[in-house]
C-alpha positions as CSV (number, residue, x, y, z in Angstrom):
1,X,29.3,12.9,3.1
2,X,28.0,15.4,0.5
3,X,28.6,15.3,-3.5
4,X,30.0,17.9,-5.4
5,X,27.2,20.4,-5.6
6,X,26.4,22.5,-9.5
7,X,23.8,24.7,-10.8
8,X,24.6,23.4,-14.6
9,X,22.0,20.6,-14.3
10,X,20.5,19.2,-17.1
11,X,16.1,20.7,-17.3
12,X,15.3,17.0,-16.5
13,X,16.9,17.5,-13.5
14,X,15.9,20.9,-12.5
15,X,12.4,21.8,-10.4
16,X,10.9,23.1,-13.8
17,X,11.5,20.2,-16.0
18,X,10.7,17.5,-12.5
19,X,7.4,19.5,-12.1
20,X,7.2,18.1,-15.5
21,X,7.5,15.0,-15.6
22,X,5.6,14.4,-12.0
23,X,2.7,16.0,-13.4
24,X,2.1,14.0,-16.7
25,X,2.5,11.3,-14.6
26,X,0.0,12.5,-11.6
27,X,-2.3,13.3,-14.9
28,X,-2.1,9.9,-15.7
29,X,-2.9,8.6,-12.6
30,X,-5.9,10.9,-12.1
31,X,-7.3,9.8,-15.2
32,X,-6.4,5.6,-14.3
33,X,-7.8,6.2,-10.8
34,X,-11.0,7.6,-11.8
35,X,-11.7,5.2,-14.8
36,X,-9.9,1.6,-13.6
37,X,-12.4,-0.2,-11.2
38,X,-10.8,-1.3,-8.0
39,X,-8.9,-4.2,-7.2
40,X,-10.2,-6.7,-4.5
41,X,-8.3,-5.0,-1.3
42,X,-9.7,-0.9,-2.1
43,X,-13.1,-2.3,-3.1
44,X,-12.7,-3.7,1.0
45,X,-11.0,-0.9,2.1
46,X,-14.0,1.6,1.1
47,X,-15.6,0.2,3.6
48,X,-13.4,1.3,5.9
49,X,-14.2,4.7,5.0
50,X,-17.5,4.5,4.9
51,X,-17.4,3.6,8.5
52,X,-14.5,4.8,10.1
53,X,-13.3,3.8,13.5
54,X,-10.1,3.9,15.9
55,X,-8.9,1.0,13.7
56,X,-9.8,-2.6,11.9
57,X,-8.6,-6.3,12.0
58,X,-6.9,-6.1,9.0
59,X,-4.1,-2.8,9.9
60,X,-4.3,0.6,11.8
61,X,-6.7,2.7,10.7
62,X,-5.4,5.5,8.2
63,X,-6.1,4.3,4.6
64,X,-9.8,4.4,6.0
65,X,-9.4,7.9,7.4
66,X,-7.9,9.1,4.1
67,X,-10.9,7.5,2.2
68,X,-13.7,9.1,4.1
69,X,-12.2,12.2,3.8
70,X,-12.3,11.1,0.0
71,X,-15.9,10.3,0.2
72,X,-16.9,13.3,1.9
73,X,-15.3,15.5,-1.2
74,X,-16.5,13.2,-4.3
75,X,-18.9,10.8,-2.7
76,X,-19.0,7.0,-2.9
77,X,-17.1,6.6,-6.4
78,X,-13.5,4.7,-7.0
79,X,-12.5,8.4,-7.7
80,X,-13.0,9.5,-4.0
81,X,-11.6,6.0,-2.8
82,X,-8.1,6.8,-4.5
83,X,-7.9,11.0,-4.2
84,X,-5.8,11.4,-1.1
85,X,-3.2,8.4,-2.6
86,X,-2.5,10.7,-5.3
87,X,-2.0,13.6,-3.2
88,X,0.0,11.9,-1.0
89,X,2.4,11.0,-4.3
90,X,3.0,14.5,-5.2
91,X,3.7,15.9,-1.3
92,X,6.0,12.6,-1.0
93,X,7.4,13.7,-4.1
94,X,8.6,17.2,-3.1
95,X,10.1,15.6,0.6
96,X,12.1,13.3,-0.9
97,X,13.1,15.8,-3.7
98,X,14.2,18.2,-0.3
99,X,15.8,15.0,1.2
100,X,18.3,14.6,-1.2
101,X,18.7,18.1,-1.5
102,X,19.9,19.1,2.0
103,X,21.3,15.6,2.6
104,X,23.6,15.7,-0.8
105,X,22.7,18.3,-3.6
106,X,20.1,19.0,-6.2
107,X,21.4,16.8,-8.3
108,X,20.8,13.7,-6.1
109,X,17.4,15.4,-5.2
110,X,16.4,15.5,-9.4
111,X,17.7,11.4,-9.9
112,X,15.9,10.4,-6.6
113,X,12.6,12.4,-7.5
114,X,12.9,10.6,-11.2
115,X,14.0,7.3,-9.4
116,X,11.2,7.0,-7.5
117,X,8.3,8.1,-9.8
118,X,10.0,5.9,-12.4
119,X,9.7,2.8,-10.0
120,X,7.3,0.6,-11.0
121,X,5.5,0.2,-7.9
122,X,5.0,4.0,-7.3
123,X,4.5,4.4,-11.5
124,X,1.8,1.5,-11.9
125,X,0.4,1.2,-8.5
126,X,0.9,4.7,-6.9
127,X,-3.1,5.1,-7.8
128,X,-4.1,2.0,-5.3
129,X,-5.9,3.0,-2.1
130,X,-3.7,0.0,0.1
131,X,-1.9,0.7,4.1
132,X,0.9,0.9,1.9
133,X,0.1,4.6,0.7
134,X,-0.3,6.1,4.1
135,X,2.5,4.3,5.3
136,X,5.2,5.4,2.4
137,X,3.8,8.3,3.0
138,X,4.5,9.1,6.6
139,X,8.0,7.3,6.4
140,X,9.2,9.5,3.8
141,X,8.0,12.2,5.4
142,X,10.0,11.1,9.2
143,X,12.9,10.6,6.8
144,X,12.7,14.0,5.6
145,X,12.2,15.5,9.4
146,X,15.3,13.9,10.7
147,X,17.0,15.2,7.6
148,X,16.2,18.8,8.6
149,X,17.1,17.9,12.1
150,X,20.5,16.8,11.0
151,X,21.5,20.0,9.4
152,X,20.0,22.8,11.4
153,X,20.9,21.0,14.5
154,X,17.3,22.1,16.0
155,X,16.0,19.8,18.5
156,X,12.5,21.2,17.9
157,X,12.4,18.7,14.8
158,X,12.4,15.3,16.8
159,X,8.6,16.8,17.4
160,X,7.4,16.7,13.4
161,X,9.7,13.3,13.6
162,X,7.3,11.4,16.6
163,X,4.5,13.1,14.8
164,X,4.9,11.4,11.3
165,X,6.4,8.4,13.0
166,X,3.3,8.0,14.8
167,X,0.8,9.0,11.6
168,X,2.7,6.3,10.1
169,X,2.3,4.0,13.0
170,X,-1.6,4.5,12.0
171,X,-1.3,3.3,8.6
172,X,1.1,0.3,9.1
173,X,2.5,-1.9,11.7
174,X,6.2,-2.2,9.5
175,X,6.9,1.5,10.7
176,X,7.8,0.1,13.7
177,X,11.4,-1.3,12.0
178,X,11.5,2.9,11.2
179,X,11.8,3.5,14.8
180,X,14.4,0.7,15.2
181,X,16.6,2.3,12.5
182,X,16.3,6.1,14.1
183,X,17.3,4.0,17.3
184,X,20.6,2.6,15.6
185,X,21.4,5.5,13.9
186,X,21.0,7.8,17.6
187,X,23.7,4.6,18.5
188,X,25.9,4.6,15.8
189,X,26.7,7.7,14.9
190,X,29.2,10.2,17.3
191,X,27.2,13.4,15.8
192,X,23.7,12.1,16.9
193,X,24.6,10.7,19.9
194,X,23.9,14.3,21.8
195,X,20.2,14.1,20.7
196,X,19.8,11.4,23.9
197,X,20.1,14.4,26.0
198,X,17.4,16.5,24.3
199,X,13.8,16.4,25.7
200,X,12.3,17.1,22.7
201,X,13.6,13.4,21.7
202,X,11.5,11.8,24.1
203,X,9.0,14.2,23.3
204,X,8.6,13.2,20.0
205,X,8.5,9.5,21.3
206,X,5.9,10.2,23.7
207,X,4.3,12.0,20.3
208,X,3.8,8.9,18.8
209,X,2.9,6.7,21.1
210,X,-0.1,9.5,21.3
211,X,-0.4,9.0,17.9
212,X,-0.9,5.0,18.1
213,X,-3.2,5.7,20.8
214,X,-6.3,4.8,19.3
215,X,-4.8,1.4,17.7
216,X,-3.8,0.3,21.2
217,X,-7.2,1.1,22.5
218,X,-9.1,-0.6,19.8
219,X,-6.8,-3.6,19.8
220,X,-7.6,-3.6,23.7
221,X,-11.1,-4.0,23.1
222,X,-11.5,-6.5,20.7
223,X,-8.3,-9.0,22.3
224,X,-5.6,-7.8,20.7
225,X,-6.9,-9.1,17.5
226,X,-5.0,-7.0,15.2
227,X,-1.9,-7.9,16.9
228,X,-2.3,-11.8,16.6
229,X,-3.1,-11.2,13.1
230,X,-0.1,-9.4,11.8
231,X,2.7,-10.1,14.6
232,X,1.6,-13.8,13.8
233,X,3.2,-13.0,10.2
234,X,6.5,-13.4,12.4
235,X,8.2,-16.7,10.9
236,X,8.3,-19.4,12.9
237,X,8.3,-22.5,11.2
238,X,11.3,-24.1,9.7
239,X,14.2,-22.4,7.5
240,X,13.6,-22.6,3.3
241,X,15.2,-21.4,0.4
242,X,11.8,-21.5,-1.3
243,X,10.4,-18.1,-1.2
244,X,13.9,-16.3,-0.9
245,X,14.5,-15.8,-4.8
246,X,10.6,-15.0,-5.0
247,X,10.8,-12.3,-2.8
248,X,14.1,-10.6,-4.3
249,X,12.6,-10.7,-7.8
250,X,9.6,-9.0,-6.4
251,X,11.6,-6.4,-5.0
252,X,13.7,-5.9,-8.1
253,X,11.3,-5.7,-10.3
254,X,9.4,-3.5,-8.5
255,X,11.9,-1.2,-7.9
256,X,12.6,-1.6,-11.5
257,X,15.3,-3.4,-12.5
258,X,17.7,-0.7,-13.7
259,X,17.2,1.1,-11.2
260,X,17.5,-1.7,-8.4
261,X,21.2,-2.2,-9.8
262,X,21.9,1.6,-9.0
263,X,20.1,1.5,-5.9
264,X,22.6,-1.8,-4.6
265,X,25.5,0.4,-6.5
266,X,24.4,3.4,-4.7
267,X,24.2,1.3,-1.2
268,X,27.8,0.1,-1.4
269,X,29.3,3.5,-2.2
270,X,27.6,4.9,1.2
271,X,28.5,1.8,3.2
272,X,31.7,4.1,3.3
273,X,30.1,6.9,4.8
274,X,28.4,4.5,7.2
275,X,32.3,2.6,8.4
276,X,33.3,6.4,9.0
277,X,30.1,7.3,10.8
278,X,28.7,10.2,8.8
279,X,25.5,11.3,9.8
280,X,24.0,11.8,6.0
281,X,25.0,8.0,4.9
282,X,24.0,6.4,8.4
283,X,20.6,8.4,8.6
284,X,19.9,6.2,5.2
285,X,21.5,3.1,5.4
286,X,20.3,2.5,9.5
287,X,16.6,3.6,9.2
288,X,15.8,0.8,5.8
289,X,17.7,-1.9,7.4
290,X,16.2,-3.0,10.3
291,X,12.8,-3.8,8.2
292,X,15.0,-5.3,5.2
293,X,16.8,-7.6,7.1
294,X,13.2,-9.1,8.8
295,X,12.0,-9.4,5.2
296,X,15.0,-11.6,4.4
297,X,14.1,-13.5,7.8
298,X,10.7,-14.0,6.9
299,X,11.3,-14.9,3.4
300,X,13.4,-17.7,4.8
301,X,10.3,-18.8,6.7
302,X,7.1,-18.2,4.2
303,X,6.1,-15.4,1.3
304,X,6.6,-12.0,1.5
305,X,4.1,-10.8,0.0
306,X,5.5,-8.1,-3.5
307,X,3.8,-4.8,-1.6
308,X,5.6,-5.2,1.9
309,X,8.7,-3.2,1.2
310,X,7.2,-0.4,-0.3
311,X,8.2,2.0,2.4
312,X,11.7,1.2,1.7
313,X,11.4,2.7,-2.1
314,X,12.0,6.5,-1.1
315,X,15.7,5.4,0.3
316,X,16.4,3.2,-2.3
317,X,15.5,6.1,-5.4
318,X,17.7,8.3,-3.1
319,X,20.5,5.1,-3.2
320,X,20.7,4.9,-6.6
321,X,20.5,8.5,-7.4
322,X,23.7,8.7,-5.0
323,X,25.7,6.5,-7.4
324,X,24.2,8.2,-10.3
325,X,25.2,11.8,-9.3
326,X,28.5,11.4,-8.1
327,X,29.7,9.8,-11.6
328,X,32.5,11.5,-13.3
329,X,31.9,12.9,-16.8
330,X,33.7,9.7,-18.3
331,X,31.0,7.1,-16.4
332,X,29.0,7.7,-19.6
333,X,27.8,4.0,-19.8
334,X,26.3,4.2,-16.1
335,X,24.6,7.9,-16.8
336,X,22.9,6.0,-19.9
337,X,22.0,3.3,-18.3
338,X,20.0,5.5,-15.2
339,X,18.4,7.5,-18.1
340,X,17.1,4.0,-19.7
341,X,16.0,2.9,-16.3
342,X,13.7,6.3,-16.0
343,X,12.3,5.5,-19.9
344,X,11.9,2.5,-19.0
345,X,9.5,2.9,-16.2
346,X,7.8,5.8,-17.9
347,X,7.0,3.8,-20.8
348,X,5.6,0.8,-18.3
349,X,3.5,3.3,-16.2
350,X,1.9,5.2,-19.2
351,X,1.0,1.7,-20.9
352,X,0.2,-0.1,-17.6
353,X,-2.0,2.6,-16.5
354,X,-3.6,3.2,-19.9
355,X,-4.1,-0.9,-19.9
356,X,-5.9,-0.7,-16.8
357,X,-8.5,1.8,-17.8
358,X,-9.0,-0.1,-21.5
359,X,-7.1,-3.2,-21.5
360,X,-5.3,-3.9,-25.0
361,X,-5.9,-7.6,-25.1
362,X,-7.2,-10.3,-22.7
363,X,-4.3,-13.1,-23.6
364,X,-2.6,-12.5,-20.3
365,X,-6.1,-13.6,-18.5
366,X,-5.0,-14.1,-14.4
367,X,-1.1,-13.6,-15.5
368,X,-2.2,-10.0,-16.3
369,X,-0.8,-8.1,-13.5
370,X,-4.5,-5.8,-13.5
371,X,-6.9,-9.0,-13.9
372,X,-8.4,-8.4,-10.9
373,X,-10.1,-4.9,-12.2
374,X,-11.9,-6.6,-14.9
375,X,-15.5,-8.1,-15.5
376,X,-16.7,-6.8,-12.0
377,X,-19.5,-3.9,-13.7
378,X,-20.7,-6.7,-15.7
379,X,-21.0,-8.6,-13.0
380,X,-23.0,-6.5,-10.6
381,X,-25.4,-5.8,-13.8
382,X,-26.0,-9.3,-13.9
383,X,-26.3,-10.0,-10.2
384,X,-28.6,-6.7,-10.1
385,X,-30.8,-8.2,-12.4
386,X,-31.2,-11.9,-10.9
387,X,-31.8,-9.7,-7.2
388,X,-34.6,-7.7,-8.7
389,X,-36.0,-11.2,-10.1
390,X,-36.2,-13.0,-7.6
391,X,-37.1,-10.1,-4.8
392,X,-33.8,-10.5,-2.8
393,X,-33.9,-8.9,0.4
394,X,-29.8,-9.2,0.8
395,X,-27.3,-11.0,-0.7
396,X,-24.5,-12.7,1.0
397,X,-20.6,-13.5,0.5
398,X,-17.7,-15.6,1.9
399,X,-14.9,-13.6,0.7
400,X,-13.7,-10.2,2.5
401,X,-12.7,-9.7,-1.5
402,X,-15.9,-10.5,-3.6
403,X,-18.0,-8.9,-0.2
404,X,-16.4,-5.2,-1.1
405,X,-16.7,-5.7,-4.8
406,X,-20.4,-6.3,-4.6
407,X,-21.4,-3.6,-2.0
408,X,-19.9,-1.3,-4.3
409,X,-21.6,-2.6,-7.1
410,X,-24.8,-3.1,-5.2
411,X,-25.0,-0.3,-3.1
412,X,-28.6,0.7,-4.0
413,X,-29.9,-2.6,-4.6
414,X,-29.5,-4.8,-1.8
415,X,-27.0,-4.5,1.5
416,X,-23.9,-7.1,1.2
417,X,-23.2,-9.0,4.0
418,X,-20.2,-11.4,4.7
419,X,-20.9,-14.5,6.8
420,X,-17.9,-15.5,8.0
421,X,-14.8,-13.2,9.1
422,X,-17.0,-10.9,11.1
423,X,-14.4,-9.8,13.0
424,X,-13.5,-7.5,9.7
425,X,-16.6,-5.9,10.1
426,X,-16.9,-4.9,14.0
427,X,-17.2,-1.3,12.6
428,X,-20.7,-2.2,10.8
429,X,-23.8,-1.9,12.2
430,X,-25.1,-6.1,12.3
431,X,-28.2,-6.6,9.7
432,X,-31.5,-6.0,11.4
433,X,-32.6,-9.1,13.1
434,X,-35.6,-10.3,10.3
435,X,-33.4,-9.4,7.2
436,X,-32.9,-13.0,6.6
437,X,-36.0,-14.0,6.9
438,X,-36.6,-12.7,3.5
439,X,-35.4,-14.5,0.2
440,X,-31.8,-13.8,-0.5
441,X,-28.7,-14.5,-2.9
442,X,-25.5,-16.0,-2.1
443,X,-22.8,-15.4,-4.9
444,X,-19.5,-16.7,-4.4
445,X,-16.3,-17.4,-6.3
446,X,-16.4,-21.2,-7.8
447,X,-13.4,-22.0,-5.7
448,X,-14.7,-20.7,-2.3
449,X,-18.5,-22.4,-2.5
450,X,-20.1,-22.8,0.8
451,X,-23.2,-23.4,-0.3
452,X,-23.5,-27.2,1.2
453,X,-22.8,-25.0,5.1
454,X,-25.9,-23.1,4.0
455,X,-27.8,-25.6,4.7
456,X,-28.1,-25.6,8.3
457,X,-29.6,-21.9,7.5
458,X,-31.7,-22.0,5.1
459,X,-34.2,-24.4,4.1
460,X,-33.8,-23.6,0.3
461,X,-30.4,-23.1,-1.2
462,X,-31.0,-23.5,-4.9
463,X,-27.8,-22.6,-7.8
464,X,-29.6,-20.1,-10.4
465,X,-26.8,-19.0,-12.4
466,X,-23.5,-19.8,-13.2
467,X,-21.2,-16.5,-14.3
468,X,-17.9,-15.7,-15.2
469,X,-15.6,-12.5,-14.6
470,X,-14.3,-12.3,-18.1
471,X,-12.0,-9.6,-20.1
472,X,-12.0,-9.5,-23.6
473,X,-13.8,-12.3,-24.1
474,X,-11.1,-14.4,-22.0
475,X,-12.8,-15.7,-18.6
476,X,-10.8,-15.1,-15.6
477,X,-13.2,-16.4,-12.5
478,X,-16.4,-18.3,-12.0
479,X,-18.7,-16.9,-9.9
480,X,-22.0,-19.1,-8.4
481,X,-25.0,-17.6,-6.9
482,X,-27.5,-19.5,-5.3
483,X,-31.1,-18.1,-3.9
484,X,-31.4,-18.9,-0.6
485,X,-34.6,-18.7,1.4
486,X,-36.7,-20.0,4.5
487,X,-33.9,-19.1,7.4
488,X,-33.7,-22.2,9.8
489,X,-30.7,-21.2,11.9
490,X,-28.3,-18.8,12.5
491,X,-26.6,-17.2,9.2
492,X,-23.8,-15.0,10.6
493,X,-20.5,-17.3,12.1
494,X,-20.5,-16.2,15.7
495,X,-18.3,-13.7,16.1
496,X,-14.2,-14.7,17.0
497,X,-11.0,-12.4,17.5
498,X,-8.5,-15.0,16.8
């Protein structure tokens, strides 16, 4: 299946006027990631890169590999935390743009590029340093390889494709579904049947099971730990209609709205090219829909939570710009409304962005899509102050979140140490042995106090301030931190791998 192919393209469809757009936008997001303090997850996930390792409780290991290499450039800022997510943006940028083009024409390449950098997931949250960067990263970029595999016919691609496949393997378990669509479109489609006969096929497989190497290794090590944590994700309770609607809404508005209408448009119109078994059509539809049609499983089961189809947003810019390219010159209406869509999440990503660096009012308080940014410099100023005061030798936590916040913001006061969940921290070298014999804090959110287990490990565990994560004036979290002294028992939770 291939649209009608022109030269007449409108500049915002052109290179010239995409390199445009894209790089107002990646100016904005350079500017938001070096000035908007991290969320809960990246202020965690700098950990990662500050000690990398074959991989981590949480997900395989990339995001931390990309964040070193961050750290090494620009040091220990947010800056260096987010770099390589921006990058990663722009290069996913020009393979989708080359997707489209040799799958369709440049005129499905310029609505997909605009589609996708107009989405508000990659517009407003393109800057976050999450497994979800890596991993829409390196399925973009398998999509892209089989592309070029399906039109030059050159078996030497299904190497690059085992090679991404497995880089994306690193940065997210959901890239196994990716696999499971190559596997149905090698099934379904006549053309790509002869690839089974091709070494370099299983080649690339063995490629990325290289790749995931390290991930099996580590898992190995520490009981498969990994593995029980996210393959326990799998639903299996009973069937609900509860989280169903959430779940579609998410995804909707994510993808943008407007565009989420073209993307379902764009998805019926090659359902065609799928019944007839066209290799360009199949490629799409097969590789998104073994992952969609789990996340419609497991949203019959529990939450899913907004960010876990973000792999999927590539092929659904290049859906919608399907539909939008191969409208007649009458389909005015639908031509306007794919241009509002793209003003529409240009105008949300410049103010979004620009809120999170300087917010514009605090009304919104924990409805505020960006609440968990604020108040946190304050915070460690304050908590920086009370450690100094009252000669605290370390401070410790109870939340994987509130730990990474404050060993950012307390990085050359006092070490930050979580006492439970040690398994996230494997990768850490344990506190020196006397480190709690010393006085201490223990901060914690309101909601989370553990301060009445504390007892059995200190003889002193005494509340000296109150404080509250605030922006604008409008408070947003309570935060508790107690000075804890004269150890009695063990501190750390022994550690577990289930």
């Amino acid at each position: 299946m291939t649209l009608e192919k022109t030269d007449d393209l409108p500049f915002f469809l052109r290179p010239a006027g995409l390199v445009v757009v894209v790089g107002l936008l990646t100016a904005l997001k350079l500017f938001a990631s070096a000035n908007a303090h991290f969320v809960e997850d990246e202020a965690y996930y700098r950990l990662w890169g500050l000690y990398p390792a074959l991989s981590y409780y949480d997900h395989p290991p990339m995001i931390g590999w990309w964040i070193a290499a961050g750290q090494a450039a620009f040091g220990d800022t947010v800056f260096a935390v987010r770099v390589l997510v921006i990058v990663s943006g722009l290069i996913g940028t020009v393979a989708l743009w080359r997707t489209s083009a040799i799958l369709f024409d440049r005129k499905v390449a310029g609505w997909a590029v605009l589609f996708l950098n107009t989405s508000l997931l990659v517009g407003i949250g393109g800057i976050l340093a999450t497994p979800d960067a890596p991993s829409v990263f390196f399925w973009g970029l398998t999509l892209w390889a089989l592309a070029e595999l399906s039109v030059s016919k050159n078996p030497n691609w299904w190497l690059l494709v085992g090679l991404m496949a497995g880089c994306g393997l690193l940065s997210k378990y959901s890239v196994l579904f990716l696999g499971a669509g190559i596997v149905l479109w090698l099934a379904w489609v006549p053309a790509a049947r002869r690839w089974w006969g091709a070494w370099q096929l299983w080649a690339g497989g063995a490629i990325a099971i290289m790749c995931f190497s390290p991930v099996l290794y580590w898992n190995h090590a520490h009981e498969w730990a990994s593995f029980y944590k996210q393959f326990g994700r799998a639903a299996n309770g009973g069937y609900t209609a509860k989280y169903i609607f959430e779940f579609l809404g998410a995804l909707i508005g994510l993808a943008n709205p407007l565009i989420a209408i073209l993307a379902a448009l764009g998805a019926v119109k090659l359902f065609w090219g799928l019944r007839a078994r066209e290799i360009a059509p199949s490629l799409l539809l097969l590789t998104v829909l073994p992952f969609l049609l789990y996340l419609l499983y497991h949203s019959l089961h529990a939450r899913v939570q907004a960010n876990w189809p973000a792999p999927l947003f590539p092929a659904f810019a290049l859906m919608a710009a399907v539909f939008v390219a191969g409208l007649g010159p009458d389909r005015t209406f639908w031509r306007r409304f794919a241009a509002g869509g793209v003003v529409l999440g240009l105008l949300v990503a410049v103010l979004v962005q620009l809120h999170a660096v300087r917010p514009f009012t605090g009304q919104f308080a924990r409805k505020d899509p960006t609440f968990q940014l604020r108040g946190w410099p304050e915070i460690g100023g304050r908590i920086k102050e009370m450690a100094a005061r009252e000669n605290a030798a370390f401070v410790v936590t109870s939340s994987y979140g509130l730990n990474g916040q404050l060993d950012f913001l307390l990085k050359d006061t006092a070490p930050v140490i979580q006492i439970n969940e040690r398994i996230r921290y494997v990768m850490k070298p344990e506190p020196v042995p006397d480190l709690f014999d010393r006085p201490g804090l223990y901060v914690t959110e309101g909601r989370r106090d553990r301060a009445d287990q504390l007892s059995s490990s200190f003889r002193t565990v005494e509340e000296i301030a109150e404080l509250e994560r605030q922006v604008k004036g409008i408070g947003l979290e309570k935060l508790v931190v107690y000075k804890v002294e004269g150890r009695i028992g063990p501190v750390l939770e022994p550690l577990s791998y289930r």
